[in-house]
matplotlib code that plots the C-alpha trace (Angstrom):
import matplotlib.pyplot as plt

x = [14.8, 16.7, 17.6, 17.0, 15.5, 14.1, 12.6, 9.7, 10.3, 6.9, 4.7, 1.7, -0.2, -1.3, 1.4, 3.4, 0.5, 0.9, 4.7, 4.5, 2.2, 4.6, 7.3, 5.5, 7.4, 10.5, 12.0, 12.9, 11.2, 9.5, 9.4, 7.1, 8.6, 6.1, 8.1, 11.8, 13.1, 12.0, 13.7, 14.2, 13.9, 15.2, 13.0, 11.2, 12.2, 10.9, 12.7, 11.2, 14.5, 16.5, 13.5, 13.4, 17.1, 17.0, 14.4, 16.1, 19.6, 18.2, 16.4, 19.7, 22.1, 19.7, 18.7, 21.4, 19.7, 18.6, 15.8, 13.6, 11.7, 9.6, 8.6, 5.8, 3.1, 0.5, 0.9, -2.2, -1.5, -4.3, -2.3, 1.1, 2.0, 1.0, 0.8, 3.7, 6.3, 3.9, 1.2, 0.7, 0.9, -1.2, -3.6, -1.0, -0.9, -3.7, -5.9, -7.2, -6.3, -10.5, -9.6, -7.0, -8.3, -11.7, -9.4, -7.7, -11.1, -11.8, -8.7, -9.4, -11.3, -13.9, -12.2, -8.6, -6.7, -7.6, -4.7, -2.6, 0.0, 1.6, 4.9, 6.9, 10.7, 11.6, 15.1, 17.2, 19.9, 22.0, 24.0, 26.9, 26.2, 25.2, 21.8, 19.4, 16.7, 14.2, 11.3, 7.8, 4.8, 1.1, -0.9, -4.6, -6.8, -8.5, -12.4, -14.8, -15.7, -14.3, -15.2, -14.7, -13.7, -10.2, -6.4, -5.7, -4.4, -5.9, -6.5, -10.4, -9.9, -7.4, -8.9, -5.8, -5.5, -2.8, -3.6, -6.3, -7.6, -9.2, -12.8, -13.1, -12.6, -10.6, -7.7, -9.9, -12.8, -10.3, -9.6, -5.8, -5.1, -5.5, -3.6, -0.5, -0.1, -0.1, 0.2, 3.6, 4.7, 4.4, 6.5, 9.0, 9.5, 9.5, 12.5, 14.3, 13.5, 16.9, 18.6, 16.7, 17.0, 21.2, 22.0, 19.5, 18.1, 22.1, 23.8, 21.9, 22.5, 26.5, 26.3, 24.2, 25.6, 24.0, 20.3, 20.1, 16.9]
y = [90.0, 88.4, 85.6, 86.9, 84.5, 85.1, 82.2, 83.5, 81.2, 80.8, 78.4, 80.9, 80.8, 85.0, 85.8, 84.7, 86.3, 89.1, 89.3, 88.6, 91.3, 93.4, 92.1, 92.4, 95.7, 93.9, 92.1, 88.7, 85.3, 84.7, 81.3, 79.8, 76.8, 75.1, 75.3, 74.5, 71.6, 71.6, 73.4, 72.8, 75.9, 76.6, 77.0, 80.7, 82.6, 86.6, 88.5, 89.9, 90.7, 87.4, 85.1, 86.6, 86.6, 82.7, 81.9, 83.6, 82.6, 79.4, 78.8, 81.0, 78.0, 75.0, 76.1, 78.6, 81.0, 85.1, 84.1, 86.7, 85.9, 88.2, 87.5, 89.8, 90.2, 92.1, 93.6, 95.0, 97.3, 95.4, 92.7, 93.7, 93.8, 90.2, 88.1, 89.8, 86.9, 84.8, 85.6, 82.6, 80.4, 82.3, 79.8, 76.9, 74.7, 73.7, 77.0, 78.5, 82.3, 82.6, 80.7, 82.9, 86.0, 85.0, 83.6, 87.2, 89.2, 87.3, 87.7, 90.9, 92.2, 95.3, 97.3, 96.9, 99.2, 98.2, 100.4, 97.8, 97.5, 95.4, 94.9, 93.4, 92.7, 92.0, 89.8, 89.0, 86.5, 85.5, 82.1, 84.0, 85.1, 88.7, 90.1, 92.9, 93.8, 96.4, 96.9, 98.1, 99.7, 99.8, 101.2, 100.8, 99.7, 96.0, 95.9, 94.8, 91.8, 90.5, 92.3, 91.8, 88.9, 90.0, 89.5, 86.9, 86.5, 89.6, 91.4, 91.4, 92.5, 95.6, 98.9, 100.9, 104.8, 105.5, 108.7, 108.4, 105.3, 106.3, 105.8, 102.5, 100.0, 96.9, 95.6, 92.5, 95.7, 97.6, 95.1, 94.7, 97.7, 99.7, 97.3, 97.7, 101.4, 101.1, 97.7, 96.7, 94.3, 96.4, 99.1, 96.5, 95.1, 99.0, 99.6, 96.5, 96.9, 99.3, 95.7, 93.4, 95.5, 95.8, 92.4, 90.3, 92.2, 93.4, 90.4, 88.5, 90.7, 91.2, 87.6, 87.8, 90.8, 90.3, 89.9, 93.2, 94.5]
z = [-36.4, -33.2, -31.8, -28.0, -26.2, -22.4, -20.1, -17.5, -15.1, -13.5, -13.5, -12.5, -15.7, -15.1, -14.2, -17.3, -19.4, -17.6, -18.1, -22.1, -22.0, -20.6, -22.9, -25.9, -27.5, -27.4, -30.0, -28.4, -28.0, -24.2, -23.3, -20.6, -18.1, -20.3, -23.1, -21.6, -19.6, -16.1, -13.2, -9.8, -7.8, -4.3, -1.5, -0.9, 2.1, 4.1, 1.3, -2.4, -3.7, -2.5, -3.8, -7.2, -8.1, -6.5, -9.2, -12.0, -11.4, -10.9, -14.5, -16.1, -14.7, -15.6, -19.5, -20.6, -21.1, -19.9, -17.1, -15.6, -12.2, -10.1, -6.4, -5.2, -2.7, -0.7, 2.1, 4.6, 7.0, 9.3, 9.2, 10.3, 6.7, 5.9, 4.1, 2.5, 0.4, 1.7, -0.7, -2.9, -0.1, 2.3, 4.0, 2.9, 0.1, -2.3, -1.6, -4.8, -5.5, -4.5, -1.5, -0.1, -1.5, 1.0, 3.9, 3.9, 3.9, 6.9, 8.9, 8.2, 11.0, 10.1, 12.0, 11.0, 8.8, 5.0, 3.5, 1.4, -1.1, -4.2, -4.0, -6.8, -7.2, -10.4, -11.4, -14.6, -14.3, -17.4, -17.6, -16.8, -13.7, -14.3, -12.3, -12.3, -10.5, -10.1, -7.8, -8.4, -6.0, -6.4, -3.6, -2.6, 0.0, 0.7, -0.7, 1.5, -1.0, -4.1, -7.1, -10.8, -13.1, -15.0, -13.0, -10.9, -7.2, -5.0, -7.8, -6.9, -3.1, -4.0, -4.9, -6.1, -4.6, -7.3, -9.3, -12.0, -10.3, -7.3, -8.0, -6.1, -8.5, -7.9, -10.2, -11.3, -12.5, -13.7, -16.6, -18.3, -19.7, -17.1, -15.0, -17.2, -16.3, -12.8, -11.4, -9.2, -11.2, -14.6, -12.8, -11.6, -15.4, -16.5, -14.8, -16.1, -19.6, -19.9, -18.6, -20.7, -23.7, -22.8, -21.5, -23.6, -26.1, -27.3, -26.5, -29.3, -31.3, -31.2, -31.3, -34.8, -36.5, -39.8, -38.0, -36.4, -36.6]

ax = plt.figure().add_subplot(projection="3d")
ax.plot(x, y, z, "-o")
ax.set_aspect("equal")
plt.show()
């Protein structure tokens, strides 16, 4: 066993499913902001990278503990890259992901180029000020209508063109699994599993010699 600890720190109830899914073959305990003392966290600005190592480094300083935060987004060609950091407040406050999922459909003009992709960057802070982050791609094309009842966010307006998934399928149809293998924010978390696993994962255990797994 281990006494590694990591805090999500989101309060986006699929996302931190999604993320303890992702986690799940590591040996270390994921807590939900649900489960810790509350955190304030700073303002989010234009840039993946400097949002998600603001959130982390913000949740490692307040509970003492390893934090990982991910900022991600989509971003449509047809719409000059937008909505981009701006995702999950695309439309403004209060819009539900159905809401903003519709909203974006309908900015969309018929016309307008529907290519589109996921973009995720993903960030571990520790209390003592170390950082890692990695950054993951999914690519696809906006739907013409929402389809499919799994994933949350966009996930039913974006038909990945990623290889193996190209038969026009949303993410929401496409179900969990599938969206494991190929989804930005899985590929993000990928790459920092060699951090968590060193920083986190080691850490603990050095610190608890005798409960090395």
């Amino acid at each position: 066993m281990t006494d590694a600890v990591l805090v999500v720190a989101t309060a986006n109830p699929g996302k931190l499913a999604e993320l303890r899914e992702l986690l799940g073959g590591l040996p270390l305990r994921v807590l939900g902001l649900g489960e810790v003392q509350p955190v304030a966290f700073p303002e989010e600005g234009d840039d993946y990278a400097a949002n998600a190592a603001a959130k982390a480094r913000a949740a490692a300083e307040a509970l003492g503990r390893p934090a990982l935060a991910d900022d991600s987004g989509l971003e449509v060609a047809g719409l000059g890259g937008a909505p981009g950091p701006h995702s999950a407040r695309f439309g403004g406050p209060g819009l539900s992901d159905r809401e903003r999922a519709a909203l974006l459909l309908e900015r969309l003009a018929p016309a307008a180029d529907r290519r589109a992709r996921f973009v995720c960057v993903a960030a571990l802070a520790l209390p003592g000020g170390a950082l890692r982050s990695a950054r993951g791609v999914c690519s696809g094309r906006i739907a013409a209508a929402p389809r499919g009842a799994a994933g949350f966010g966009y996930d039913p307006v974006f038909e990945p063109d990623e290889p193996g998934f190209r038969d026009g399928r949303t993410l929401a149809e496409l179900g969990a699994a599938a969206k494991r293998r190929i989804s930005h924010r899985a590929r993000a978390v990928e790459a920092l599993l060699p951090a968590i696993r060193e920083l986190v994962i080691g850490d603990a255990a050095q610190a608890n010699p005798a409960k090395r797994s």
